[in-house]
PASEBA-1860 file (N, C-alpha, C; in nm, 3 decimals):
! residues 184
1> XXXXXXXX> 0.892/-1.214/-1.979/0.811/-1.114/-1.912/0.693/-1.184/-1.843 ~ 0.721/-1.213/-1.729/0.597/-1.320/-1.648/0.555/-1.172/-1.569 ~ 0.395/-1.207/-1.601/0.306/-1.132/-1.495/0.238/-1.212/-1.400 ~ 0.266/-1.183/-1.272/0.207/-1.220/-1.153/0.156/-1.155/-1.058 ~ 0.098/-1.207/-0.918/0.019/-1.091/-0.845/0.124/-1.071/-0.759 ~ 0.154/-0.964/-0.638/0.225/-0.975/-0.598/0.161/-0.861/-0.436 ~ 0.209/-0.859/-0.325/0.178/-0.844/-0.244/0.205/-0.673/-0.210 ~ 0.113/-0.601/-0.158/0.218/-0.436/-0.116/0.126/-0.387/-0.020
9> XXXXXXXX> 0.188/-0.330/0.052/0.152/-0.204/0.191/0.186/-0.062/0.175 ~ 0.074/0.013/0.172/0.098/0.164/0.154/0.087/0.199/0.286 ~ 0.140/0.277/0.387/0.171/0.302/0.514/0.136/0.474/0.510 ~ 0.079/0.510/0.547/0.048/0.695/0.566/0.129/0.714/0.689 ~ 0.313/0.766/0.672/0.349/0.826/0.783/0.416/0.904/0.810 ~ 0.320/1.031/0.786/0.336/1.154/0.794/0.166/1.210/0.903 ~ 0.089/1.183/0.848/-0.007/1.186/0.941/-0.114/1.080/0.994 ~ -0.215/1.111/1.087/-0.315/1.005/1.132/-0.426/1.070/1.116
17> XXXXXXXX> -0.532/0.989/1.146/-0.659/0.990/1.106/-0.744/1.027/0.985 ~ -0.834/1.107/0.982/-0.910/1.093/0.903/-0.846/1.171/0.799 ~ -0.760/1.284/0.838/-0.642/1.322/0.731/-0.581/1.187/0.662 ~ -0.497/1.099/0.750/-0.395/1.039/0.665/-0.499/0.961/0.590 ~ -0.602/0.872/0.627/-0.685/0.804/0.513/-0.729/0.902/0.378 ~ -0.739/0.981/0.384/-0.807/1.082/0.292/-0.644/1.050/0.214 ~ -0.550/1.111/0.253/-0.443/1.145/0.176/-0.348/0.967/0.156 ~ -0.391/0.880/0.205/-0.356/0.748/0.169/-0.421/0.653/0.044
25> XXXXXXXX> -0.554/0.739/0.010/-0.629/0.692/-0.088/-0.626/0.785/-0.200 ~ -0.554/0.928/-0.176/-0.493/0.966/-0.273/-0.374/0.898/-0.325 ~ -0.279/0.867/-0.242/-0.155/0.805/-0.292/-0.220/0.687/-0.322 ~ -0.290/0.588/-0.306/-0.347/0.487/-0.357/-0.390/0.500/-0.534 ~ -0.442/0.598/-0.533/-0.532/0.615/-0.668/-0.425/0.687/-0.754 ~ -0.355/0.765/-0.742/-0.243/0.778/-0.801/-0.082/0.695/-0.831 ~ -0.032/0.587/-0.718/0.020/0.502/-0.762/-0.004/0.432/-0.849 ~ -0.132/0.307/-0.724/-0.171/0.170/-0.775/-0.296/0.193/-0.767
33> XXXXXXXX> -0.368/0.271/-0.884/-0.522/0.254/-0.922/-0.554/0.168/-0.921 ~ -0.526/0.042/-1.003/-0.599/-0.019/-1.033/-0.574/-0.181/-0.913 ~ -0.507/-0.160/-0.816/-0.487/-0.251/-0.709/-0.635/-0.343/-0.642 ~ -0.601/-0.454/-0.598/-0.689/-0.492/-0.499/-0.696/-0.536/-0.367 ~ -0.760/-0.428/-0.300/-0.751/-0.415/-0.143/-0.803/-0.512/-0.085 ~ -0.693/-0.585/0.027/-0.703/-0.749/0.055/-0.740/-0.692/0.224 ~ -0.708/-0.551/0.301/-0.692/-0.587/0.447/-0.686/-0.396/0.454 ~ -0.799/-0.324/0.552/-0.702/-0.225/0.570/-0.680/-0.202/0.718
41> XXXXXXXX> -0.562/-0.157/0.749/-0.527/-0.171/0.935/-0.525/-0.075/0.931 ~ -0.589/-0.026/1.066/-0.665/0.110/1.127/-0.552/0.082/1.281 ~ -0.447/0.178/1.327/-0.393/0.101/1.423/-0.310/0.012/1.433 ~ -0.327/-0.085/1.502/-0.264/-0.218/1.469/-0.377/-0.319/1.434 ~ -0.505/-0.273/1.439/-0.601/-0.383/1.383/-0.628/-0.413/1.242 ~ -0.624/-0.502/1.192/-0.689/-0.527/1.059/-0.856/-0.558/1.027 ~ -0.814/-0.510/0.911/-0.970/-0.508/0.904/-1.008/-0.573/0.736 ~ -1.011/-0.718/0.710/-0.976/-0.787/0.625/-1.118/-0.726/0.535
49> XXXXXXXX> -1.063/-0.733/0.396/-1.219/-0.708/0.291/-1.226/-0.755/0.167 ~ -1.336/-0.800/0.181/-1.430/-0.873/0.085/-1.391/-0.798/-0.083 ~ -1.312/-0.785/-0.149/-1.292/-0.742/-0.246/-1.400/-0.734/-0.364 ~ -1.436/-0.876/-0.388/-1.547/-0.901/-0.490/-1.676/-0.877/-0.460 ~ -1.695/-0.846/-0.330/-1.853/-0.783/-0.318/-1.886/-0.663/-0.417 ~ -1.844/-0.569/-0.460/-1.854/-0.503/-0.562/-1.762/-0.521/-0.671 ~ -1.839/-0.485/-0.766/-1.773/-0.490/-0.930/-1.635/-0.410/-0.912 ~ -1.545/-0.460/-1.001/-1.437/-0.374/-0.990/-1.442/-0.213/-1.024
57> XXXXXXXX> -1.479/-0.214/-1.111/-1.552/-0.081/-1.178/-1.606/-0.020/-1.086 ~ -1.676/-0.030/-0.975/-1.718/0.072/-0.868/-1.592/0.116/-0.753 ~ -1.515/0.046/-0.772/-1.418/0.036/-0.685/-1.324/0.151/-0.754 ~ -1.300/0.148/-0.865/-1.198/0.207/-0.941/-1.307/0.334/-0.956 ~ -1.366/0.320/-0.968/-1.465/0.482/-1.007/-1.450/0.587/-0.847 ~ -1.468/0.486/-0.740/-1.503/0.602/-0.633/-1.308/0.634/-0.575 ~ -1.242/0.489/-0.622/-1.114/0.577/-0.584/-1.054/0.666/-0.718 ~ -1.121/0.718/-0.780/-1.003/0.814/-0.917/-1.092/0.925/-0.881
65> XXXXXXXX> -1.223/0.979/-0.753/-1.263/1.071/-0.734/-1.266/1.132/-0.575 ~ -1.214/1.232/-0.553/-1.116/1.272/-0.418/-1.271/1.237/-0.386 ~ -1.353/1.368/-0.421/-1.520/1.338/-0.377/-1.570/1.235/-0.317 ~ -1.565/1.130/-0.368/-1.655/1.004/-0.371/-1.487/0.913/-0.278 ~ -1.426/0.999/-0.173/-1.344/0.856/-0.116/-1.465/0.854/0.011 ~ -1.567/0.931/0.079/-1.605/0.913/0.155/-1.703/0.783/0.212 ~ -1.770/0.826/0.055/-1.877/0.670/-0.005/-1.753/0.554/-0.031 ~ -1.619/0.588/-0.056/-1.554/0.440/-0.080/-1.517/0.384/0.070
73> XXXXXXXX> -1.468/0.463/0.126/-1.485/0.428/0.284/-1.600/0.345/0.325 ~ -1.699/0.453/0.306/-1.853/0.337/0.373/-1.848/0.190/0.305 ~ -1.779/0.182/0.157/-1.787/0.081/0.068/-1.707/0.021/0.162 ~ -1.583/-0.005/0.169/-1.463/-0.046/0.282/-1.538/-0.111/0.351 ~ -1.601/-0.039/0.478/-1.649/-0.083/0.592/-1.794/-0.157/0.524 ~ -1.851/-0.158/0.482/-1.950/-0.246/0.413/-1.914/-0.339/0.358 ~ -1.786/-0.385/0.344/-1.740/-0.504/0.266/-1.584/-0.561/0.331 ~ -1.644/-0.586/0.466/-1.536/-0.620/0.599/-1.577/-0.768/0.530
81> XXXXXXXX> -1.478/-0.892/0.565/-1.444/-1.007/0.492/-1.575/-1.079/0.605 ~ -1.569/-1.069/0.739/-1.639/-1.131/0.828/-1.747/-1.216/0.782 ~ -1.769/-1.291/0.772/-1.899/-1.374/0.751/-1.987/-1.407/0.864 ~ -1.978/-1.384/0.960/-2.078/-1.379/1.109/-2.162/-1.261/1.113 ~ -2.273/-1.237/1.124/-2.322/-1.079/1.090/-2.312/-1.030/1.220 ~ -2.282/-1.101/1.337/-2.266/-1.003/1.446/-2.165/-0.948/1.488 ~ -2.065/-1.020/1.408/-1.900/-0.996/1.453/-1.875/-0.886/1.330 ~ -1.958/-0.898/1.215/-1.913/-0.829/1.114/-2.001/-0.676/1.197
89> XXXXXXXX> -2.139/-0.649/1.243/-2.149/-0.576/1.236/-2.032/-0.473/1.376 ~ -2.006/-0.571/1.495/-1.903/-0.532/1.560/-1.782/-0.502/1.539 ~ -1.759/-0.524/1.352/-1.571/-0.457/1.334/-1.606/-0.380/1.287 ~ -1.724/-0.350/1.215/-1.785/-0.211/1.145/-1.808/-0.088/1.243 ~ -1.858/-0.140/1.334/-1.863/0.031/1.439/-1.683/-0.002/1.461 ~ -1.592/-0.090/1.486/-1.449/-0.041/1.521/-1.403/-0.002/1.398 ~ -1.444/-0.005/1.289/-1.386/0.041/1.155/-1.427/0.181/1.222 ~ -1.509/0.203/1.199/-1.618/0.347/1.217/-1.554/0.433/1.311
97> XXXXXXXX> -1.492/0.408/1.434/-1.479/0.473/1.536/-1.336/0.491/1.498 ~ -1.248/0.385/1.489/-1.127/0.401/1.391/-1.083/0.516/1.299 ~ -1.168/0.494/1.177/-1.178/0.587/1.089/-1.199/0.761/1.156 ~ -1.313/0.753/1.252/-1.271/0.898/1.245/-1.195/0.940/1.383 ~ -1.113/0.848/1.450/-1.013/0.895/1.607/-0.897/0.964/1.492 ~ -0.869/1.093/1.605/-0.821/1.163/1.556/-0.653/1.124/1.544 ~ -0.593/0.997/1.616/-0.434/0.937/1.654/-0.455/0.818/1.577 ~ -0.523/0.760/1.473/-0.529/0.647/1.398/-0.450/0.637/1.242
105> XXXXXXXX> -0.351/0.519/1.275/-0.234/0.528/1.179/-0.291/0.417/1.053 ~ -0.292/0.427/0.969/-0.334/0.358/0.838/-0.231/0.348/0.753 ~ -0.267/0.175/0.747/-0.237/0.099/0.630/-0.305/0.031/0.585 ~ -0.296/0.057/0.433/-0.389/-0.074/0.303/-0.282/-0.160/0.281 ~ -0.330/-0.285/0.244/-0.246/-0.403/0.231/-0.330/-0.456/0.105 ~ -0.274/-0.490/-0.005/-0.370/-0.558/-0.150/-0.298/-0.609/-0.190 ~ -0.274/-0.651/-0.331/-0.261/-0.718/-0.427/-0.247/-0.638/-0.565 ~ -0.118/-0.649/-0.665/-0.108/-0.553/-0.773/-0.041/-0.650/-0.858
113> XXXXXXXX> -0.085/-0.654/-1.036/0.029/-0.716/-1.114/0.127/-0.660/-1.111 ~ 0.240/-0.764/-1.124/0.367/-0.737/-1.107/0.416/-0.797/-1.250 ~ 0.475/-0.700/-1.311/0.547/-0.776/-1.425/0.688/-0.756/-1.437 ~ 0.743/-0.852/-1.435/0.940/-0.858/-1.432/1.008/-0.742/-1.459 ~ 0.981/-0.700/-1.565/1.058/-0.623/-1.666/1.039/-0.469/-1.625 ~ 0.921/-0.426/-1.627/0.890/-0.294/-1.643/0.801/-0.260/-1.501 ~ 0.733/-0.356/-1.400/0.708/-0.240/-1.277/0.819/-0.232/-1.197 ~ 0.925/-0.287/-1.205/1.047/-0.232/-1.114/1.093/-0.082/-1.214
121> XXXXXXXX> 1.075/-0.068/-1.289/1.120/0.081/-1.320/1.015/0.169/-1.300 ~ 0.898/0.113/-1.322/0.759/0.207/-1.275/0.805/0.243/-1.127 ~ 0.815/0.149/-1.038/0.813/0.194/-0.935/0.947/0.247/-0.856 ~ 1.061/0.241/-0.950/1.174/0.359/-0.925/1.126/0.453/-0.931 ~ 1.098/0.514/-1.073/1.081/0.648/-1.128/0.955/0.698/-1.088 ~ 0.831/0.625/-1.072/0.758/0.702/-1.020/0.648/0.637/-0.889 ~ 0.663/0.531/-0.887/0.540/0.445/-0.740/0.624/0.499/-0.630 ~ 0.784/0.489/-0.607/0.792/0.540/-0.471/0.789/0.683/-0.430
129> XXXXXXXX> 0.844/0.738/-0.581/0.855/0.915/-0.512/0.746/0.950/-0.499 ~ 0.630/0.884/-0.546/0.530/0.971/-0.580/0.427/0.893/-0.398 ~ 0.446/0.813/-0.329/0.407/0.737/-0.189/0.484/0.846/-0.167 ~ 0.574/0.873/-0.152/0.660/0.988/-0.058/0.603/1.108/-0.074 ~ 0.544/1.155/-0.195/0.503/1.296/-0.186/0.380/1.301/-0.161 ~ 0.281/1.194/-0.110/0.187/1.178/-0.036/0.204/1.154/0.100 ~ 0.324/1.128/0.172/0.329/1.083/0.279/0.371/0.961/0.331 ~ 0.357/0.876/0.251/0.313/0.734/0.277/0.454/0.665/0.242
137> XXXXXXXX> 0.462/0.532/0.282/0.550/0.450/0.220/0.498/0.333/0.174 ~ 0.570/0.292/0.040/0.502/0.145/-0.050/0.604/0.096/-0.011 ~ 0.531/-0.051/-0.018/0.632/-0.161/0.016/0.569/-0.291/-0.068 ~ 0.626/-0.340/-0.175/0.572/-0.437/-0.260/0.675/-0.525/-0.254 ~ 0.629/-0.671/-0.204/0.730/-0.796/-0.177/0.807/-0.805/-0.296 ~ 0.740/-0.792/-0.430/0.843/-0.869/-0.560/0.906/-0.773/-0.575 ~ 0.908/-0.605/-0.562/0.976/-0.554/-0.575/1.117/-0.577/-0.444 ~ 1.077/-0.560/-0.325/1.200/-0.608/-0.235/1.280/-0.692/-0.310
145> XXXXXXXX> 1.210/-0.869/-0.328/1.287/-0.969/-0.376/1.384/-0.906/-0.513 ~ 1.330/-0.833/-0.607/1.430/-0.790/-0.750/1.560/-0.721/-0.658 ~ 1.516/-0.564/-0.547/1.624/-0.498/-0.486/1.721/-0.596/-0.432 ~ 1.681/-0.737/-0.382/1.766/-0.853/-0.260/1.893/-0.897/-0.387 ~ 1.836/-0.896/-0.509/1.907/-1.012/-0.634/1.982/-0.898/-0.679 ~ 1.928/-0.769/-0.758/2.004/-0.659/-0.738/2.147/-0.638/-0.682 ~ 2.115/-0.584/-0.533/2.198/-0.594/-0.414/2.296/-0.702/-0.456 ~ 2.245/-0.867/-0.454/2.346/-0.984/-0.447/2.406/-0.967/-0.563
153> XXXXXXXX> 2.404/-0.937/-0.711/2.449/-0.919/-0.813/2.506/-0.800/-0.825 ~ 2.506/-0.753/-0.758/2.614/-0.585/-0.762/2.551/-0.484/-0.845 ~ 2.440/-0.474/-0.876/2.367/-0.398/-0.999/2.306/-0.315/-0.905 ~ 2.384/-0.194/-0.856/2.315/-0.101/-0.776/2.300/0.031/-0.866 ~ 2.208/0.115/-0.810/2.172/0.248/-0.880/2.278/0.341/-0.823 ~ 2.355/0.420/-0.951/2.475/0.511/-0.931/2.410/0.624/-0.832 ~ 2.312/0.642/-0.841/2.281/0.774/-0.784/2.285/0.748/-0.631 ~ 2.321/0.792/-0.547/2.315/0.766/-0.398/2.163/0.803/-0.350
161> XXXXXXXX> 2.105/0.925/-0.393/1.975/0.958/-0.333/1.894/0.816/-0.417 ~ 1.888/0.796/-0.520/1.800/0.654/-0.560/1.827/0.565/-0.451 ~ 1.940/0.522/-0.406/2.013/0.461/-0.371/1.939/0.410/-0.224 ~ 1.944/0.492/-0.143/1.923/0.524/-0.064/1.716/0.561/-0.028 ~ 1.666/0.604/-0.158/1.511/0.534/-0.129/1.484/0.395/-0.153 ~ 1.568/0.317/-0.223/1.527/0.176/-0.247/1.519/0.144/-0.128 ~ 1.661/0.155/-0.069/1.647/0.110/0.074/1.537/0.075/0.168 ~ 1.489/0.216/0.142/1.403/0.256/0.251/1.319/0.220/0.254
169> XXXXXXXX> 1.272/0.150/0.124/1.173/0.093/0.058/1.168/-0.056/0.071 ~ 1.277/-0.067/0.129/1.253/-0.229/0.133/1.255/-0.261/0.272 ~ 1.205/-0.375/0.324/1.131/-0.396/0.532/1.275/-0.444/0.551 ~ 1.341/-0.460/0.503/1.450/-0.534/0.542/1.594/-0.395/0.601 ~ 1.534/-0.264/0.541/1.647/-0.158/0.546/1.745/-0.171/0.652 ~ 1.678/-0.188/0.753/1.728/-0.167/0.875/1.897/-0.307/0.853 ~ 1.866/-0.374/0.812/1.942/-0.521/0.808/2.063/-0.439/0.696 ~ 2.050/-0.378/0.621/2.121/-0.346/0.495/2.203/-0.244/0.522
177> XXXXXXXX> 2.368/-0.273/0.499/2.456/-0.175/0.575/2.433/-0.086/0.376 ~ 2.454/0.057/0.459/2.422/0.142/0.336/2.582/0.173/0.238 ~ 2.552/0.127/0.135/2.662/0.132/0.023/2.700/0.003/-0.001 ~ 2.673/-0.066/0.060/2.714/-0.234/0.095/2.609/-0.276/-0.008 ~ 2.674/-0.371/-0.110/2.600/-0.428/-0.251/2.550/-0.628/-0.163 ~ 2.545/-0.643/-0.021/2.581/-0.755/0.020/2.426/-0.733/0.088 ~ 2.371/-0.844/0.177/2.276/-0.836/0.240/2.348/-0.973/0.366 ~ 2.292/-0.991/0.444/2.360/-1.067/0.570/2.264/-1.212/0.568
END
């Protein structure tokens, strides 16, 4: 049972703007609470962040309260990675203006333990349905890599609807003929 960090993208796409962030940091705080946010793209821009500028504990407090995502936002944009203060304060008004255009598509990009054994069933049974009933789609690299070995080992899920969100769930879907235990 090796625990490691491992890479994921929550994607809001069902709506934009200041809706889908609101409802992307719900699916955030209800997946992967306790995650750490490495980048969030507003658009196609990224907007890299300073993680350790605040205690973890403030981080985890303002996302487990719908209330307080507004102040975690300002936190966000207050803790852009930039180290130039003029360039930093120039991605902060594009965070800003970002955040509230009403056609702005969001994704968080972080960092989550991954442990062998048991978050690939966490995130069967409940990390992806539960990105879907927010809107959003997760996409966590170590989980892909288990679905790729999976797939190559013939150990597919009987159920076709499971079946068929792994897929979807993995960046590679498009490449993956459906029912096919093979990858190209």
């Amino acid at each position: 049972m090796a625990i490691t960090k491992t890479t994921f993208r929550l994607t809001q796409i069902t709506l934009t703007g200041p809706e889908a962030i609101e409802l992307t940091l719900m699916a955030l705080r209800e997946v992967l609470p306790y995650c750490d946010i490495d980048c969030v793209q507003l658009d196609r821009q990224k907007f890299p962040i300073n993680f350790a500028r605040y205690p973890r504990a403030i981080w985890e407090q303002l996302l487990s309260t719908r209330e307080w995502h507004t102040k975690l936002i300002y936190h966000l944009a207050s803790s852009l990675a930039q180290t130039d203060h003029a360039k930093r304060m120039a991605q902060q008004a594009e965070f800003a203006r970002l955040v509230t255009a009403p056609e702005t598509h969001v994704t968080i990009h972080g960092t989550i333990l991954y442990e062998s054994e048991s978050t690939p069933v966490m995130l069967q049974e409940r990390g992806l349905p539960m990105a879907r009933a927010f809107g959003c789609e997760l996409q966590v690299d170590a989980f892909t890599e288990y679905m790729k070995q999976a797939l190559r080992d013939g150990g597919l899920p009987e159920d076709q609807t499971t079946q068929r969100e792994l897929y979807q769930s993995m960046p590679l879907a498009d490449v993956v003929e459906r029912g096919s235990a093979s990858l190209p």
